[in-house]
TISEPA-895154 format. One line per 4 residues: their letters; for each residue y, x, z of C-alpha. Coordinates in nm, 2 decimals, always signed. Layout:
# residues N
A = Y X Z | ...
# end
This chain:
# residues 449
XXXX = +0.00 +0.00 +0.00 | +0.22 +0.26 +0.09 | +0.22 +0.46 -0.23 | +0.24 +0.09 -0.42
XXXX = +0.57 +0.06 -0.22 | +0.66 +0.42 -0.35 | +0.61 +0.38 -0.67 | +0.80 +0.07 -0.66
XXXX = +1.10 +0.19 -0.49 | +1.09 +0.47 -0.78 | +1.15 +0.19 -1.02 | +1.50 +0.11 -0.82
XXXX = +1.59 +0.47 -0.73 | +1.53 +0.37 -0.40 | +1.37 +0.67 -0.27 | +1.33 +0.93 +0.00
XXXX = +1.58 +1.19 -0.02 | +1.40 +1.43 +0.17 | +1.07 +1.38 -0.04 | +1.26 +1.40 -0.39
XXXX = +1.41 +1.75 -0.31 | +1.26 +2.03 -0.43 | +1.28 +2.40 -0.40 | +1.13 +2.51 -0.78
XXXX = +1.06 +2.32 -1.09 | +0.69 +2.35 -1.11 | +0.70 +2.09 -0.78 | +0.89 +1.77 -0.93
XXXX = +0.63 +1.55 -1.01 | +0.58 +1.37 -1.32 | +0.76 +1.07 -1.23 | +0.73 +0.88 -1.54
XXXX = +0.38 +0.93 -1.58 | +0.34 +0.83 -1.21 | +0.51 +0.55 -1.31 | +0.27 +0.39 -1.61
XXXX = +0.07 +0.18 -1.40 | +0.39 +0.01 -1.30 | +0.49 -0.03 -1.60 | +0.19 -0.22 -1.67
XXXX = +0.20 -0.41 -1.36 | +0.58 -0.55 -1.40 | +0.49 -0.59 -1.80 | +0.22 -0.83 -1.70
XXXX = +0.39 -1.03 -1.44 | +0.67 -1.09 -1.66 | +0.49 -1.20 -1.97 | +0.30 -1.40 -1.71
XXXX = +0.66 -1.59 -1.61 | +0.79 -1.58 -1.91 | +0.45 -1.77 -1.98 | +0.50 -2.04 -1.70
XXXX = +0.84 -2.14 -1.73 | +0.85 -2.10 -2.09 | +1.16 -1.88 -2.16 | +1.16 -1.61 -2.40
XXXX = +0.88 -1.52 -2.61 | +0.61 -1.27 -2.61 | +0.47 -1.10 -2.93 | +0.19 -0.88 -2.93
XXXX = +0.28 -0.66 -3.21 | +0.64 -0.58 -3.13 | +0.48 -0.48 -2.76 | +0.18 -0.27 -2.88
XXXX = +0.44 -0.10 -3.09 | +0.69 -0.02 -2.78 | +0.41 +0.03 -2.62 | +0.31 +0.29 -2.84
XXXX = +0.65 +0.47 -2.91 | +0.66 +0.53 -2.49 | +0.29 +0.70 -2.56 | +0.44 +0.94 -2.81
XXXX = +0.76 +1.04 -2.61 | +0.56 +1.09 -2.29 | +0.33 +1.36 -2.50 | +0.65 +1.50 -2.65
XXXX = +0.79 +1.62 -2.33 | +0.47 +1.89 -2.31 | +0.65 +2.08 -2.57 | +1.03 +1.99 -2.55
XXXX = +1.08 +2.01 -2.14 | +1.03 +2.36 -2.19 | +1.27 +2.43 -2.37 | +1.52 +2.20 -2.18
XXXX = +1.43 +2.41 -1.85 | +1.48 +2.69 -2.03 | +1.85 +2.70 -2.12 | +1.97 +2.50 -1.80
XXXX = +1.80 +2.82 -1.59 | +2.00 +3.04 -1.84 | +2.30 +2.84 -1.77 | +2.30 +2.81 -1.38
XXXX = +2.32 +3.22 -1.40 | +2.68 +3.16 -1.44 | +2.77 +2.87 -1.21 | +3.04 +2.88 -0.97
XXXX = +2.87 +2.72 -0.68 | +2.59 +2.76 -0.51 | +2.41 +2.47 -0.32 | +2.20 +2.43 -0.12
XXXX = +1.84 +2.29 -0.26 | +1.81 +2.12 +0.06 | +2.11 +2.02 +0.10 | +2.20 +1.60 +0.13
XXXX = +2.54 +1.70 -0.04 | +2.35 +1.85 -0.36 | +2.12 +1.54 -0.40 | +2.38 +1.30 -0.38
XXXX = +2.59 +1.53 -0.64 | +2.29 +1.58 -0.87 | +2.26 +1.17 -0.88 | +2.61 +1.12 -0.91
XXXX = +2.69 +1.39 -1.23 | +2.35 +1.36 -1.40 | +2.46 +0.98 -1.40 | +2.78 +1.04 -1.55
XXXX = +2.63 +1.33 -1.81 | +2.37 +1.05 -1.92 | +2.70 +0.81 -2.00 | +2.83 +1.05 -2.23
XXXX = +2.52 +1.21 -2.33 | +2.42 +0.82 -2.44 | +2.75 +0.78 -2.62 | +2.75 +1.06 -2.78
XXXX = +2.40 +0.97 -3.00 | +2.55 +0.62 -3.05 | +2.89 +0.77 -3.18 | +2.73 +1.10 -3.39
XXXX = +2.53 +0.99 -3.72 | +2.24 +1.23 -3.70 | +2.22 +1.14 -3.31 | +2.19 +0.76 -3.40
XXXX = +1.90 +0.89 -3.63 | +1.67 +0.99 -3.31 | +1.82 +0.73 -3.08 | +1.78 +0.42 -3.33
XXXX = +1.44 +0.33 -3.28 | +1.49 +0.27 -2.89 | +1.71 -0.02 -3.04 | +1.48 -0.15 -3.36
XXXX = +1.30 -0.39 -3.11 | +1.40 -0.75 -3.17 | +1.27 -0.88 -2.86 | +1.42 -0.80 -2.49
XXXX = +1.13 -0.77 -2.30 | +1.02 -0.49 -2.04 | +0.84 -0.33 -2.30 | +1.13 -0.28 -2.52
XXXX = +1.21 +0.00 -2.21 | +0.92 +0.20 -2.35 | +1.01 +0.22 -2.69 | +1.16 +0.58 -2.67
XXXX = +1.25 +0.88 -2.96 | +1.05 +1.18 -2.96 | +1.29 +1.36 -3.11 | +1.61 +1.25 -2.90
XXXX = +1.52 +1.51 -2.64 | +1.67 +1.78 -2.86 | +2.04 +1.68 -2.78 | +2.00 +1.64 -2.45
XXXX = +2.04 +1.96 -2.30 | +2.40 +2.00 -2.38 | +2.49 +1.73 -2.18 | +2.36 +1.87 -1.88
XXXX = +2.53 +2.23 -1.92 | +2.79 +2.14 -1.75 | +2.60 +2.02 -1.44 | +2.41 +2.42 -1.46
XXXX = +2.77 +2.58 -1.41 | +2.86 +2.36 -1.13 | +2.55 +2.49 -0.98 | +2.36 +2.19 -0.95
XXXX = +2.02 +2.36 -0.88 | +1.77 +2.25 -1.19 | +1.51 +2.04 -0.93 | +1.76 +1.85 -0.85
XXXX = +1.83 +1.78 -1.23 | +1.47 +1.74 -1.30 | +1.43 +1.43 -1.05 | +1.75 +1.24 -1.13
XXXX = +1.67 +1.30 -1.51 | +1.36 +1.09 -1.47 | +1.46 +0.84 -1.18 | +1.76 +0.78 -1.40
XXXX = +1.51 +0.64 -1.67 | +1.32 +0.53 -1.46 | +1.60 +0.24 -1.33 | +1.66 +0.17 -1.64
XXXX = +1.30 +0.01 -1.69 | +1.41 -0.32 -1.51 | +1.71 -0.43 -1.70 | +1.51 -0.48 -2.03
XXXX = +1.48 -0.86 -1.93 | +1.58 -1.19 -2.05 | +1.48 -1.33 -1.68 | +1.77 -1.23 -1.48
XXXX = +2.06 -1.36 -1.49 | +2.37 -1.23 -1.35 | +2.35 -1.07 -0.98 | +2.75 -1.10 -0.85
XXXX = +2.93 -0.83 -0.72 | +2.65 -0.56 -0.80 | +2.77 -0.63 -1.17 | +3.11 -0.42 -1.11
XXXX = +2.91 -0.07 -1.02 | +2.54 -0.10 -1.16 | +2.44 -0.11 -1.48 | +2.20 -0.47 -1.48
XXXX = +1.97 -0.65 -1.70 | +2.30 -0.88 -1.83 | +2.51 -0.55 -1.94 | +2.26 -0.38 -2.09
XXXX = +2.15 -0.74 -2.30 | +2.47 -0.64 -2.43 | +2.41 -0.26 -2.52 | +2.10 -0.41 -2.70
XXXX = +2.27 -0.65 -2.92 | +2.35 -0.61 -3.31 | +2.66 -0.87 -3.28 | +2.98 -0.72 -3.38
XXXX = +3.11 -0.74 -3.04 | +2.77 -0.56 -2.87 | +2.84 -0.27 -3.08 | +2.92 +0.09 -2.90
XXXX = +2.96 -0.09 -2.54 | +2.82 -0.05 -2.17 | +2.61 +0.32 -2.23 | +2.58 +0.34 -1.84
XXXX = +2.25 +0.42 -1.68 | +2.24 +0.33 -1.37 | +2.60 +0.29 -1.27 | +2.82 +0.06 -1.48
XXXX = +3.12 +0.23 -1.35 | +3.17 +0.46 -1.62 | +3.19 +0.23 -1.89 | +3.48 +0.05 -1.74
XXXX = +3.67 +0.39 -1.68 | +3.61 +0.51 -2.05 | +3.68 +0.19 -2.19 | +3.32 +0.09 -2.35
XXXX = +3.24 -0.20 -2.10 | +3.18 -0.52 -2.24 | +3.05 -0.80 -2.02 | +2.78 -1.06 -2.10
XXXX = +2.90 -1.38 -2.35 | +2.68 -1.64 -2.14 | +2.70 -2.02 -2.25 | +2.92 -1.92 -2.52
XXXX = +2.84 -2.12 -2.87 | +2.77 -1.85 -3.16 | +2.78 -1.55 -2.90 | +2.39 -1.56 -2.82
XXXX = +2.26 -1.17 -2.87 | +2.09 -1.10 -3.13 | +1.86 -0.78 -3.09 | +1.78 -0.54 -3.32
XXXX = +1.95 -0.30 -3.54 | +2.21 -0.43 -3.78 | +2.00 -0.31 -4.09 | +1.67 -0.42 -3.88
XXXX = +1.39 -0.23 -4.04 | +1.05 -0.49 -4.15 | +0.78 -0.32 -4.00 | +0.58 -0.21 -3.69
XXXX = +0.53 +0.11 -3.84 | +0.54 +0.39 -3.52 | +0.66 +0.68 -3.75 | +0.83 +0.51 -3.97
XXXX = +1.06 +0.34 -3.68 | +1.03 +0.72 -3.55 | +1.22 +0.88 -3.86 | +1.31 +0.61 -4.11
XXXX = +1.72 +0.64 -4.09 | +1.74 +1.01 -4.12 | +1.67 +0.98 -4.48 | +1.97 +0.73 -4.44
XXXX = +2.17 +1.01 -4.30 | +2.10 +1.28 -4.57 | +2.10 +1.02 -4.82 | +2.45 +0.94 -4.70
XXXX = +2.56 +1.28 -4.70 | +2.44 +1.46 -5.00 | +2.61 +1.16 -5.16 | +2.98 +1.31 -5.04
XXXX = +3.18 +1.45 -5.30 | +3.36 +1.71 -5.03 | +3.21 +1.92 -4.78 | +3.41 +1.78 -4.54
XXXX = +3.36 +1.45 -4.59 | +2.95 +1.52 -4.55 | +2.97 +1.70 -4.27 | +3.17 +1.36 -4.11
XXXX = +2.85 +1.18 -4.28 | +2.63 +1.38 -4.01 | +2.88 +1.37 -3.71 | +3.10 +1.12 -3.75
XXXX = +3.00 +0.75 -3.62 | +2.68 +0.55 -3.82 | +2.97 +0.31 -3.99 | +3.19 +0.58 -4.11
XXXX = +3.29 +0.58 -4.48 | +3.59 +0.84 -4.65 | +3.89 +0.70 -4.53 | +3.75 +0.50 -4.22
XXXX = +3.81 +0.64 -3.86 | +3.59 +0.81 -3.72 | +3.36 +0.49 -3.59 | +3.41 +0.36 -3.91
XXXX = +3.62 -0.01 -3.98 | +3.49 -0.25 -3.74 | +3.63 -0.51 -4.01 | +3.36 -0.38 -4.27
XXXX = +3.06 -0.41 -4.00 | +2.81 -0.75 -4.08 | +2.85 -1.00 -3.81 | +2.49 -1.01 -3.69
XXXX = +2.38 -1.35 -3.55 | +2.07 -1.45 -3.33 | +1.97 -1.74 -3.62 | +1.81 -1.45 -3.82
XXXX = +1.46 -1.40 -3.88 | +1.23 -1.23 -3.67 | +1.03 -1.00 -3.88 | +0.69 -1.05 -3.86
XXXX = +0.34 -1.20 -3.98 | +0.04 -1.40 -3.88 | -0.21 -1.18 -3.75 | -0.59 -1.34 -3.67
XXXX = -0.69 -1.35 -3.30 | -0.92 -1.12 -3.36 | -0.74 -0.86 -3.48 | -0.47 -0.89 -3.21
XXXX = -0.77 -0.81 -2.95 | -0.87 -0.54 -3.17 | -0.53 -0.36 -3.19 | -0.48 -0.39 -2.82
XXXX = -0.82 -0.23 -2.76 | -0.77 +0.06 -2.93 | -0.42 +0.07 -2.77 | -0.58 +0.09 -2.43
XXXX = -0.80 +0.41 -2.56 | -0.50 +0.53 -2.68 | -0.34 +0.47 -2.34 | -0.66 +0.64 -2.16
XXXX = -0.65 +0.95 -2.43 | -0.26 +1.04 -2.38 | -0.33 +1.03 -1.99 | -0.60 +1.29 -2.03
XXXX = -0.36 +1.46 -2.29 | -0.05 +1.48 -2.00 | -0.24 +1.51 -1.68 | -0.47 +1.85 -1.83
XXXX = -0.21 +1.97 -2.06 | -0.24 +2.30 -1.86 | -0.63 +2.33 -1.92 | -0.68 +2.20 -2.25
XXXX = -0.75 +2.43 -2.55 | -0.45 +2.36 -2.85 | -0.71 +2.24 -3.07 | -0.84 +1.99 -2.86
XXXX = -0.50 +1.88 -2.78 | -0.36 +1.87 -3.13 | -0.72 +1.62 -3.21 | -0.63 +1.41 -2.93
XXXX = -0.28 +1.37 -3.06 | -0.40 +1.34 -3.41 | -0.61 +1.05 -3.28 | -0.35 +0.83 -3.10
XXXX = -0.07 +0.87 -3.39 | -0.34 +0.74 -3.68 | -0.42 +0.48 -3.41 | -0.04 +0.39 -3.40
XXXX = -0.03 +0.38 -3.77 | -0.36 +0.13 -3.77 | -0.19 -0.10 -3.49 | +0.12 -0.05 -3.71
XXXX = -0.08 -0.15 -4.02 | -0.26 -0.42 -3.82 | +0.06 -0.62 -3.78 | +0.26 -0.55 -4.09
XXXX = -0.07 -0.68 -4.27 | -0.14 -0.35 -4.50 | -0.39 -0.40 -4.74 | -0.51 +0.01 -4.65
XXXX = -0.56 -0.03 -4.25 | -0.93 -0.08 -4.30 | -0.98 +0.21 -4.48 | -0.73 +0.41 -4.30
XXXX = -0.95 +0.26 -3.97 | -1.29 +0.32 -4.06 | -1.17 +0.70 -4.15 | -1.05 +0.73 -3.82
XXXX = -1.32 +0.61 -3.61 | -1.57 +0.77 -3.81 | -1.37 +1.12 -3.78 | -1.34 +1.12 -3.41
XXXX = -1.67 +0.95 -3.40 | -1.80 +1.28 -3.49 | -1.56 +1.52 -3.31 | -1.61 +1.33 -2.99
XXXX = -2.03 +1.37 -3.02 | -2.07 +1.67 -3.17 | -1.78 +1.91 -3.02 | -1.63 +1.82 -2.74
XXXX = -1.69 +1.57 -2.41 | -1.30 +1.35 -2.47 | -1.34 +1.18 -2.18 | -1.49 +1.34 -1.82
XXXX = -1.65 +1.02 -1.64 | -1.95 +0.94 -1.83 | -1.96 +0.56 -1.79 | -1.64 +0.54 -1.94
XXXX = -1.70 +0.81 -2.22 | -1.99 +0.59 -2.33 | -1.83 +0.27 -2.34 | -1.56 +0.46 -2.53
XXXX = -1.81 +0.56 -2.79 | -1.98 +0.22 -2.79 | -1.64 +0.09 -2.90 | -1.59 +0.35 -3.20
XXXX = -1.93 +0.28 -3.31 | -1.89 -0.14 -3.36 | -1.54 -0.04 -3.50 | -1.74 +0.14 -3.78
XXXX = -2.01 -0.10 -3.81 | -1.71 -0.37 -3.85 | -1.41 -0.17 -4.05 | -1.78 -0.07 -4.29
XXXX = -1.82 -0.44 -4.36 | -1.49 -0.53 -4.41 | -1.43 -0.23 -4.66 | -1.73 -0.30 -4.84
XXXX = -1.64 -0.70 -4.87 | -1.27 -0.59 -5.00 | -1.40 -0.37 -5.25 | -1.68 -0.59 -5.40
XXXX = -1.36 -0.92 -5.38 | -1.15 -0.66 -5.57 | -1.45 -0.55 -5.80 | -1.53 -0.94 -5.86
XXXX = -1.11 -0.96 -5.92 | -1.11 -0.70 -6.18 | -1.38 -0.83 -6.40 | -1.22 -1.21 -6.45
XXXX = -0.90 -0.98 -6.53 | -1.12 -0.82 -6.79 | -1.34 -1.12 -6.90 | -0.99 -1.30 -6.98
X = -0.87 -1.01 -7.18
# end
């Protein structure tokens, strides 16, 4: 019970100061890994009220593909954290104070400035084109669920670091960085929710579920507002704060991205608008004016300022379509199976990162993106998921009898395999009945010719 009541309290940043302060890096826990099965936990119970009283709506494919985008970025920080670590350490060489690790003054400072770093940090991927390019797909969901929380860039962690520079040369010792970092994200979980309302006077200093509806929106008036993460404070001092249009006719939020991309596609969501980016600026006829198309804002055109013409923006409304398309029962149960091995592989992958051999890594990996692109496949209806399925199973089929034990408790390895093996039996049938309908197709073609 009591590590229940921790790992909730993490969810709130209500925490222990003493047992959040640590003296080297290698000590801060993985918080956000910690944190999974409460992430499941709260996921559940709010489908389940969402179920019961009826508001909001719950779509398997757009969560299996959040889902599925948090799997990714929790396995990208094995190779970009180091990196992060690395130049804050360089940095803190030449700060000009030095604090105390145990000190209550340095905790309180690392929460405060880390929160106010992640404001500008967060406003500065939103305002910079090639920024917007990582940070887009944490926005491409068009529901406002829970799940929407987990649908993180792996890439985005490559501009983070200079946002925290400045928090090295204060002398903000990089533990203290390290746990605020991730208890920081961590509060942000909770206000990816349709289900609370407004909480009174806690809405002028903390960033809630209502302010960050907004953030989420693609309406005109959502756009570049309330970037706080868990104070709200910031946005009103800057200028970016924007409250909540409740019980307004014609103001309902309408989430998404403006140009709202039509599939479930994991890498695809992952990478799609950097071609938009080049695109945009190999297509300048000055080399200033391409180098704005990289760092000036995502609506900038020659001429515009440097956000680009608000006027010129589309007016997004909640009436549009949700993208997507009827997917058998079957199918759905499928998908989420072979999510939850996916779910089972990556924790392997992150808790023995230290022990496991690159190859065996690099497999596992392998494994849990083609699965993404199947789920992906799954849900966007693609003609090629069976084919692209049966390769898969049948691949790791093999790897996972024949040259390495994937999974260290037997019962569970077996029923593991058990699973790949009616996947093969069942994606061999399939393929086999599309190829003798298309076969069957392709001689009426040429019996009428």
């Amino acid at each position: 019970m009591s590590s229940a009541l921790r790992q909730l309290g993490l969810m709130w940043y209500v925490v222990d100061r003493n047992s959040t302060t640590f003296e080297t890096p290698e000590e801060v826990p993985n918080y956000i890994n910690e944190a999974i099965p409460m992430f499941t936990i709260l996921l559940l119970l709010e489908f389940g009220v969402m179920f019961l009283t009826g508001h909001g709506r719950v779509r398997m494919g757009d969560v299996l593909t959040s889902s599925g985008h948090g799997l990714l970025f929790d396995i990208s920080k094995l190779v970009i954290h180091s990196g992060e670590l690395s130049l804050y350490q360089w940095m803190y060489q030449y700060r000009v104070l030095d604090l105390d690790w145990r000190s209550a003054v340095t905790w309180w400072m690392a929460a405060l400035f880390s929160d106010l770093a992640y404001y500008w940090y967060h406003r500065a991927i939103h305002e910079v084109n090639i920024g917007w390019a990582a940070h887009q797909v944490h926005h491409s969901s068009q529901d406002y669920n829970l799940s929407t929380a987990l649908r993180q860039s792996v890439i985005e962690d490559f501009f983070v670091p200079p946002a925290y520079i400045p928090l090295a040369l204060l002398g903000i010792p990089l533990p203290a960085i390290i746990v605020h970092i991730q208890l920081n994200l961590l509060y942000q979980f909770w206000i990816h929710t349709e289900l609370v309302g407004t909480l009174g006077p806690l809405e002028w200093v903390f960033n809630t579920p209502s302010h960050h509806r907004v953030h989420h929106g693609a309406n005109k008036w959502c756009l570049d507002r309330n970037y706080g993460g868990v104070l709200i404070i910031w946005d009103r001092i800057f200028g970016t704060f924007e409250a909540e249009r409740r019980n307004q006719p014609g103001e309902e939020i309408a989430y998404g991205l403006v140009g709202q991309p039509q599939t479930y596609n994991t890498l695809y969501l992952q990478l799609f608008y950097y071609q938009a980016v080049f695109t945009k600026a190999f297509s300048m006829s000055t080399w200033g004016d391409f180098f704005r198309a990289l760092f000036y804002g995502p609506g900038w055109t020659p001429g515009s300022p440097r956000l680009g013409d608000p006027t010129t923006f589309p007016d997004v409304k909640a009436s549009r379509p949700l993208y997507g398309s009827e997917v058998p029962l079957w199918q759905q149960v499928y998908a989420t199976t072979h999510y939850f091995i996916c779910l089972i592989l990556q924790q392997i992958l992150v808790t023995n990162s230290q022990v496991l051999s690159w190859e065996v890594m690099m497999c596992h990996l392998a494994f849990i993106v083609v699965t993404l692109g199947v789920i992906g496949g799954i849900y966007d209806q693609r003609w090629w998921w069976v084919w692209l399925d049966l390769v898969r199973c049948i691949t790791f089929l093999v790897y996972w009898t024949h040259v390495v034990t994937v999974i260290p408790w037997p019962l569970l390895d077996s029923l593991m395999a058990s699973i790949l093996v009616a996947s093969v039996l069942l994606q061999t049938s399939r393929a086999f009945t599309h190829l003798c309908t298309s076969l069957t197709t392709h001689k009426k073609i040429i019996k009428k010719d």
